[in-house]
N, C-alpha and C positions, 0 to 999 in steps of 0.2 A: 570663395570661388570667383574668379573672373567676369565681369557682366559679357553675356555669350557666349559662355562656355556652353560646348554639345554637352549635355545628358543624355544617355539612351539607358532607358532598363529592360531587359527579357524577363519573363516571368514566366515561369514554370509549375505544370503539376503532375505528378504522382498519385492516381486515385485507380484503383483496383475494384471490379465487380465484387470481390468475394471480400471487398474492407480488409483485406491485407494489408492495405496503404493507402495513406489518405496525409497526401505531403504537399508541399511547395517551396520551387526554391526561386529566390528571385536576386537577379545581377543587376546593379544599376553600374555605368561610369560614368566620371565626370572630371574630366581633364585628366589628372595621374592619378585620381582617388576611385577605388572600384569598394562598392557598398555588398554585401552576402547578407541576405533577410532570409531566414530557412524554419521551418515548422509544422505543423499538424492546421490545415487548411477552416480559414474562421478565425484562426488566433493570429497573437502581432507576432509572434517569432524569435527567434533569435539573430543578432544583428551584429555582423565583422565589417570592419572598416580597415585596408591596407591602403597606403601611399605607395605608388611607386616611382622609379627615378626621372623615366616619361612617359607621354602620352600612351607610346605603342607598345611599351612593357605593360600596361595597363590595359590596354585592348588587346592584348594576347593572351595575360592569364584570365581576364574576363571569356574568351573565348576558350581558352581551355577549360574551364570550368563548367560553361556550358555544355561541351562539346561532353563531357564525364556526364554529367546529369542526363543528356542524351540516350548515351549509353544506356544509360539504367531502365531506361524507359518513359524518364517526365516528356509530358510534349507538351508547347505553348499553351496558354490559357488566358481568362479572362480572370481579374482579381474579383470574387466576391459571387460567383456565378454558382460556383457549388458550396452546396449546404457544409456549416462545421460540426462539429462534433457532438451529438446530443446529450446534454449534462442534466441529469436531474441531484438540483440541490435539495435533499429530504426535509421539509416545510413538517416541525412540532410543534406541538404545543405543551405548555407546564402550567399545569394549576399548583397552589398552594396546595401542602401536605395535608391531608387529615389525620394524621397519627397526633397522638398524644405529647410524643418524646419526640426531641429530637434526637437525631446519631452522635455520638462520639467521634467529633472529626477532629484528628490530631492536627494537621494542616490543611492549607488550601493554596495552590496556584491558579492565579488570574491569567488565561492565557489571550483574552482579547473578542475573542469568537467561540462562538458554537463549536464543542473538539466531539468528535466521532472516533478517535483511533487512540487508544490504548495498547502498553503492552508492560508489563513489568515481569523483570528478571532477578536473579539474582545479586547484582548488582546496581540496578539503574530501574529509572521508571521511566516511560516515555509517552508525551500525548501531543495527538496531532489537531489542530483547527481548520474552519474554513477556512482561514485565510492564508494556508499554505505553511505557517509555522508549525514546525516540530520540536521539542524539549525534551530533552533530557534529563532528570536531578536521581539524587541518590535517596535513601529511603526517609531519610531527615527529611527533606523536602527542599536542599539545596540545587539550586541551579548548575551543571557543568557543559549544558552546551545548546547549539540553539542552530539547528538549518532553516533557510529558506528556501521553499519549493514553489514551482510556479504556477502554482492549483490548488483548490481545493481540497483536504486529507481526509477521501471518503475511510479507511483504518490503516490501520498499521497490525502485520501479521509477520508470527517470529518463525522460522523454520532452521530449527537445531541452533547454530553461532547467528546466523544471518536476520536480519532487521529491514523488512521491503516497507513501503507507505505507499498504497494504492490514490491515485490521486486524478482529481475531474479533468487532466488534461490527456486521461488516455492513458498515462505512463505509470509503472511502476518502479520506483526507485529505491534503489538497495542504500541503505545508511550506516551499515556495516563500517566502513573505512571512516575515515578525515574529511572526505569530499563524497557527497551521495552521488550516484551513478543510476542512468535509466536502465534499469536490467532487461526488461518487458515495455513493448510497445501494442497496446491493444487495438484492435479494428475500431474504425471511427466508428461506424455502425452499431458498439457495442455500449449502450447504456448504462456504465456501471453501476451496480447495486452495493456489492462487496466484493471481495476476493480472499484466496486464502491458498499458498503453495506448501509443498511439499515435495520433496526431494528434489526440488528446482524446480519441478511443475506446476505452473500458475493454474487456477480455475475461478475462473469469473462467473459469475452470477446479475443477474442483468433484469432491467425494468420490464420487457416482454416475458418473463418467467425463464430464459436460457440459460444454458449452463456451455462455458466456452472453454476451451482445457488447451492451453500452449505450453509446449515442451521450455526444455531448458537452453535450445537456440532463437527461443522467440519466434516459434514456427509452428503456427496453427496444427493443432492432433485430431482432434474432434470436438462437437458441438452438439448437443441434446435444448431442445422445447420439453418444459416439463407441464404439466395437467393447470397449473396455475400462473400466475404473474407478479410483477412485485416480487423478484425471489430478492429477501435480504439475507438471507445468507446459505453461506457458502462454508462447509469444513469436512477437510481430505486426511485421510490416515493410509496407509497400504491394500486397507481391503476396499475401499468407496470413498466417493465423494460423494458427500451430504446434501442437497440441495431442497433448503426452503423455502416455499414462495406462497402464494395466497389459498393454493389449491392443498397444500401442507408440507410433509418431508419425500423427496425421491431418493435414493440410493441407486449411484450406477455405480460401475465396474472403472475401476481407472484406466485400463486397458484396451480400449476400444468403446464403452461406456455405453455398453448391457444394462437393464436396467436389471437391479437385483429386488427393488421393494419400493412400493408407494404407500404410504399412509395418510390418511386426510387429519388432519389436525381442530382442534376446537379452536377456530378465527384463524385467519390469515397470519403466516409468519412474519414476524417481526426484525427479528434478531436470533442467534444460535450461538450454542455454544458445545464441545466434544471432551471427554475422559477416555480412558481405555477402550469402556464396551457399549459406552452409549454417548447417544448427543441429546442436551435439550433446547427445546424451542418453545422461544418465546412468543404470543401468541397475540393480535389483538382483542381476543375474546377473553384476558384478564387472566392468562396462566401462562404456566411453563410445566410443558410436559417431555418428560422423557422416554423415547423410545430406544428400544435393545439394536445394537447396529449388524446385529448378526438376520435379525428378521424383521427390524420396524415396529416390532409391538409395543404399546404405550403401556409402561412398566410404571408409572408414576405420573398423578398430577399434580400440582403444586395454584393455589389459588389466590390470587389475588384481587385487589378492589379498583383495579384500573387497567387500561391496557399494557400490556410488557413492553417497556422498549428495550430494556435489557437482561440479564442472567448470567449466571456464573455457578459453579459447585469447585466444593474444597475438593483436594485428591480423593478420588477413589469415588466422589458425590456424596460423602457423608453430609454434608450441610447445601441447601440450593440456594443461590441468592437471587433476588428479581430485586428491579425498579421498575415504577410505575410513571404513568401520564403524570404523575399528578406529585411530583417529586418527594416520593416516598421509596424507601427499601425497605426487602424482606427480605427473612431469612427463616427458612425450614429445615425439617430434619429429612433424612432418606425418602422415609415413607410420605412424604405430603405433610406431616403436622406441621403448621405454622406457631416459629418460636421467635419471633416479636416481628414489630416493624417500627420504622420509623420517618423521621424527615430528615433529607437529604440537608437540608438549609444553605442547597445553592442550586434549586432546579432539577429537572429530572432526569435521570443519569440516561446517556445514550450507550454506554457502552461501559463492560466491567470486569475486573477481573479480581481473585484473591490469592493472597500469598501471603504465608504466615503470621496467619489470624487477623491482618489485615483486610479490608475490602477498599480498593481503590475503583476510582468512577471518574469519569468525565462527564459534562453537565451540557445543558442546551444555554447555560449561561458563562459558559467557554470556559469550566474549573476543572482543573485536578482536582479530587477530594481525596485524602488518606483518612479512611475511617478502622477505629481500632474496632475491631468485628471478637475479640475475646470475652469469652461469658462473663466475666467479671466489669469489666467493660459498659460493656450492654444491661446487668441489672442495675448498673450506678443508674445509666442515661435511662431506665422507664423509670428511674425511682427520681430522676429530674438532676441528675449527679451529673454533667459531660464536663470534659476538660475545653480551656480557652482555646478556640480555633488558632494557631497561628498562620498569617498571611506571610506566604512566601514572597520576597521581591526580587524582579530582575534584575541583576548585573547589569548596570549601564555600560561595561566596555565589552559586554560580553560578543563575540562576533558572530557573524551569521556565515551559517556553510554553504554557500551556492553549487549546484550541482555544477558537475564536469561537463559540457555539449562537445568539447572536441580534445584531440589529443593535445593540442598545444595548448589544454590547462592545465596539463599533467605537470607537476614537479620529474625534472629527468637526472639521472645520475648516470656517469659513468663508470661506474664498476658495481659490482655486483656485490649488496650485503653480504656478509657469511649467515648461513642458512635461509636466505630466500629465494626461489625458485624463478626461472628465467619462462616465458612462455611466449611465442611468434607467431603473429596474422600470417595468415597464407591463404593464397588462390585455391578453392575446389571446385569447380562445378559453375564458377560463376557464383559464389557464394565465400564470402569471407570465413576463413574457419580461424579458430585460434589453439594454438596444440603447443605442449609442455617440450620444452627442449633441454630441458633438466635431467642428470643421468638418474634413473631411477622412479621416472613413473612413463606409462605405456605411453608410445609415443603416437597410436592410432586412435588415442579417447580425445577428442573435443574438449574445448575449458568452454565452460559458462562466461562468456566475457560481455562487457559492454557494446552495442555495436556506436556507438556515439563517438568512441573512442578508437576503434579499430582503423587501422592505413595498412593494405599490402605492403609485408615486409617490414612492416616495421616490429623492434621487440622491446617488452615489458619488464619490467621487475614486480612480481608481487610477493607478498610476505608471506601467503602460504599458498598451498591447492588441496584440497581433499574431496576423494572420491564418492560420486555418489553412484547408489544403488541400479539409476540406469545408464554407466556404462560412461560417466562424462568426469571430469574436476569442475569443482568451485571452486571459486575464488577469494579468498578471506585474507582482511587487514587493505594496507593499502596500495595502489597501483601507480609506476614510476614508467616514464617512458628511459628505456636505456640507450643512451649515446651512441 
């Protein structure tokens, strides 16, 4: 830059009583060069830098862009004057195991930090870190992919195809496609705990004990306080959303959010988890109990020798799994009897799940664990039998997937695959809508679309849409801006 050049920056915010919105966008120019710094207020941003051919082409779209943000309702501000986002990063602790045996841990992935977000499919396994990395590897324990996300991975929750990562900047981000996309933008106000959707309906769960339910245009539905605080979790099926927090389990109505049943639990909840007819909760007071989600009665407990941070059950809850403080797993039968435990021997698992006779975990020492959980198995390892851990290593060219912030990161094509679906942003109400222009589905049902991505009129190419239950399309595979 010139010595003398004028700089001028406007700086804008976006903040809503009800935490609707809590934004800022800021314009700086400087000679031909106009600077866009835009984000969730507290944080550095996102940052575009255009040249233009001169000065007053650059002082004009600087002013057009102002004058847009205007529009919308940002109005001037002081950088630094209002409060950002309140983040609680979950501060554990892991003692050595007191079990006897250790587990049978077929592999391990080092992923750097503390991972809290699991989810394995039948395909793929996936676990998320504080430090904002997400993984992918297959059941071997091979590496096939690797996002970076700009926060911390409070979990990762599957709903039918689609793969969301709840994350401490507010956002949720679908990872579904090539390039992840913020699906959900949550109220700054809103302290995340956990979250967990379902039919494109998010429900957050939050450090005041709240429970916060945004539809699938990212437009607040309703919000319930429930009798405790501390809710860690959060899990939604058709008939309630489950919400646990220090006071115990609530069950409201997804619909308006009735409450249908409260139960007090033995210690404050931890962690949860849901099957057909019941959920369990894990519990700081050294259990996991399960209550029936038709009436909340505690149909089973399950005991352990430390507090739960985590749990899981095989289909149907034939088998219950806990981890403890104190980096140990267990495993039980239906009824409560406890049928062994052991050590983790990498920490104590925050979060877990099982799938064919496997029990995978994530650690407070930042691991995937693959432990083989089959009875055979398990009486080698208390007879002192385990197989050699194998360490998984990263792919050193492996790349990292940065989310999409605007449409001009979209890959565009001009012409339309054969069998992908066309879909077009449109003006309603003052509200960007996104609606299917493809012959062959309703053309008054709303898509699930990213709004990060959205520009009046402009249209998309995505690889599928399928209908959900209220009345909308999702969006599945990945999103093309079309020519």
């Amino acid at each position: 830059m010139p010595a003398g050049a004028t700089v001028t920056t406007t700086y804008l915010e976006l903040s809503q009583d009800d935490g609707s919105a809590h934004k800022f966008y800021e314009v700086t120019v400087a000679e031909r060069v106009v600077t866009v710094r835009y984000g969730r207020i507290g944080a550095a941003g996102q940052t575009q830098t255009t040249t233009f051919p001169t000065r007053e082409k650059a002082a004009a779209a600087a002013a057009k862009k102002i004058a847009e943000k205007s529009r919308k309702g940002y109005a001037p501000a002081v950088p630094g004057q209002r409060a950002p986002r309140a983040v609680t990063r979950r501060q554990v602790s892991s003692a050595p195991s007191t079990a006897r045996a250790a587990a049978p841990v077929l592999w391990r992935f080092r992923t750097g930090s503390a991972a809290f977000g699991i989810h394995v499919d039948e395909d793929r396994c996936w676990v998320g870190n504080q430090a904002g990395d997400v993984y992918t590897l297959d059941h071997d324990g091979a590496v096939l992919a690797r996002f970076g996300l700009p926060d911390g991975v409070k979990c990762l929750v599957a709903d039918d195809f689609w793969i969301y990562a709840g994350c401490d900047d507010g956002k949720v981000y679908d990872l579904s496609g090539k390039l992840p996309f913020a699906a959900y933008d949550i109220a700054a106000d809103v302290d995340i705990f956990w979250l967990d959707i379902h039919e494109g309906v998010l429900n957050v769960a939050d450090r005041s004990g709240g429970l916060t339910v945004i539809d699938h245009e990212d437009e607040h539905q309703w919000a319930r306080r429930s009798q405790g605080e501390h809710a860690w979790m959060i899990r939604a099926d058709d008939f309630a959303a489950y919400h646990g927090h220090s006071g115990g389990v609530t069950a409201y109505r997804p619909d308006g959010g009735g409450q249908l049943w409260h139960t007090p639990t033995r210690g404050g909840v931890l962690f949860g988890w849901q099957e057909a007819d019941a959920v369990y909760a894990g519990t700081a007071h050294r259990v996991v109990q399960r209550l029936s989600k038709g009436t909340g009665a505690i149909e089973a407990t399950f005991v352990c020798d430390g507090a739960v941070y985590s749990c899981a059950a095989s289909p149907g809850g034939r088998f219950v799994f806990a981890a403890d403080a104190a980096s140990s797993v267990y495993c039980f039968d239906r009824d409560g009897t406890r049928l062994w435990k052991l050590g983790t021997g990498g920490g104590s698992a925050l979060s877990m799940q099982y799938r064919d006779e496997r029990l995978y975990l994530v650690t407070t020492d930042g691991s995937l664990v693959c432990v083989d959980a089959s009875e055979a198995a398990v009486t080698a390892a208390q007879q002192g039998s385990v197989p050699v851990a194998r360490d998984v290593k990263l792919a050193a060219a492996l790349p990292t997937r940065a989310p999409a912030t605007a449409a001009g990161a979209l890959a565009a094509v001009g012409q339309v695959p054969a069998g992908s679906v066309v879909v077009e942003c449109v003006q309603e109400g003052g509200r960007l809508r996104v609606q299917v222009t493809t012959d062959g589905y309703d053309p008054s049902w709303n898509v699930q679309f990213p709004r990060a991505i959205r520009e009046p009129g402009a249209r998309y190419v995505v690889d599928a849409v399928h209908a959900a239950s209220g009345g909308f399309y999702r969006v599945r595979g990945d999103i093309r801006r079309l020519l």
